[in-house]
N, C-alpha and C positions, 0 to 999 in steps of 0.2 A: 244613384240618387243622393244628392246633397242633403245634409240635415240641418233645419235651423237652425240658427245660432241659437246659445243657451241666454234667456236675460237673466242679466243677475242685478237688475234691479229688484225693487218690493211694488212693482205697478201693479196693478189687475189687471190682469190678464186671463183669458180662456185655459191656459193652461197653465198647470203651476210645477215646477220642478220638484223630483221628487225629493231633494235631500229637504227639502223645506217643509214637505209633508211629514217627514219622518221626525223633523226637529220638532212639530206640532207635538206630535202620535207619542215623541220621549218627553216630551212635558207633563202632555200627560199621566202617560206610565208613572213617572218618577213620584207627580203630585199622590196617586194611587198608591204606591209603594211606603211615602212617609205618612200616609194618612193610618195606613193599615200599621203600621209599625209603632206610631205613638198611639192609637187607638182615637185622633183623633179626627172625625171624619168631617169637620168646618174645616179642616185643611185644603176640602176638594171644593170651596169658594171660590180658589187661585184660578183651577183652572175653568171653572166656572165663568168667570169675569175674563181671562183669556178668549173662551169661545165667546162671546158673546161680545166683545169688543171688535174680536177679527170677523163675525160674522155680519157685524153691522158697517165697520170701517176698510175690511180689505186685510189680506196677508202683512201687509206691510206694516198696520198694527199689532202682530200677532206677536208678543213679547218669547212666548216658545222658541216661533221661527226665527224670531232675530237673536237670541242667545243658543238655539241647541242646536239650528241647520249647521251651521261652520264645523260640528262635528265629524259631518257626514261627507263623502265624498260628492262634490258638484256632479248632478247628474244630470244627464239628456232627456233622461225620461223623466213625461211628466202625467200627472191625474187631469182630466176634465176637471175646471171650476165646478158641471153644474154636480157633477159626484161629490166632488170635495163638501159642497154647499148640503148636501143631504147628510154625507158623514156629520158632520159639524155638528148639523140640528139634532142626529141621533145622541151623538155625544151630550147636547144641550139639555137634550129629556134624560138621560140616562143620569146625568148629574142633577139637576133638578130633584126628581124622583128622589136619588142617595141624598141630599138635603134635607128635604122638605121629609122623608120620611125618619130622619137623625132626627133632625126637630121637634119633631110628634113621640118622639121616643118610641118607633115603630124598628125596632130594630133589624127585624129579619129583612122588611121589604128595604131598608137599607141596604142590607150587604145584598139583595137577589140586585139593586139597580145595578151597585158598584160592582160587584163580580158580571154581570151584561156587557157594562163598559169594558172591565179588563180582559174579558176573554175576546171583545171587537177591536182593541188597542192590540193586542199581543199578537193575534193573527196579522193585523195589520201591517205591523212592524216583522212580521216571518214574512210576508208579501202576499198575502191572502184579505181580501178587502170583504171583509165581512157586509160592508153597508152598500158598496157595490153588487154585491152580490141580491141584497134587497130589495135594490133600488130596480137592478133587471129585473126580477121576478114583480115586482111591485107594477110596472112599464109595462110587460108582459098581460099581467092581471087587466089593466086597464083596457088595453089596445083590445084584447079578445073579449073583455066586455063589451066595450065601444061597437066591434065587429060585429056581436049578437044583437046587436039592437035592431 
């Protein structure tokens, strides 16, 4: 069996290669990392305004994947958009939440969002998709509701 070709353009597309995922998933991490280390958590705006630019415009805006994919080796394997599109929105409340609760000077609910996010980032990048994993069980949920009806 032949395998696709890989695009290595930034189109939308139903599937997205995963070094491109992963250049997202280190943006993140990284913005995480220097947040926590100067102790300042408006840091995580950056990637805040990332998701939410690629969420609304497509990979191909995703300032992450255009500077940190080239890291990664070009891969074959690629995530389902409509997973990618739910990881995303997780990420989008997870930082949200770490903002909005920085902002109110709510501290604790601060770090429970940002430590949410980094342990979904960190599995992720080990190759464990935390929001995948969700998102079945969420599908699941539905379907056997639907069923019982």
């Amino acid at each position: 069996m032949e395998r696709p070709p890989i695009n290595l353009s930034f189109d939308c597309v139903d599937e997205v290669p995963l070094h491109r995922v992963r250049g997202n998933q280190l943006g993140i991490l990284i913005s995480i990392i220097v947040s926590v280390l100067t102790g300042q958590l408006w840091i995580l705006f950056l990637p805040l305004v990332v998701q939410l630019i690629s969420r609304t415009y497509g990979v191909r805006y995703n300032l992450f994947v255009r500077v940190l994919s080239p890291l990664f080796p070009v891969s074959t394997k690629t995530e389902s958009r409509e997973l990618l599109r739910f990881n995303n929105l997780l990420a989008i409340i997870f930082l949200a939440v770490t903002l909005v609760a920085y902002a109110l000077n709510l501290t604790v609910l601060s770090y429970i969002g940002l430590g949410m996010l980094t342990v979904a980032v960190v599995l992720a990048l080990s190759g464990f998709c935390l929001g995948c994993f969700m998102y079945f069980h969420w599908k699941q949920f539905r379907l056997r509701r639907k069923a019982s009806h």
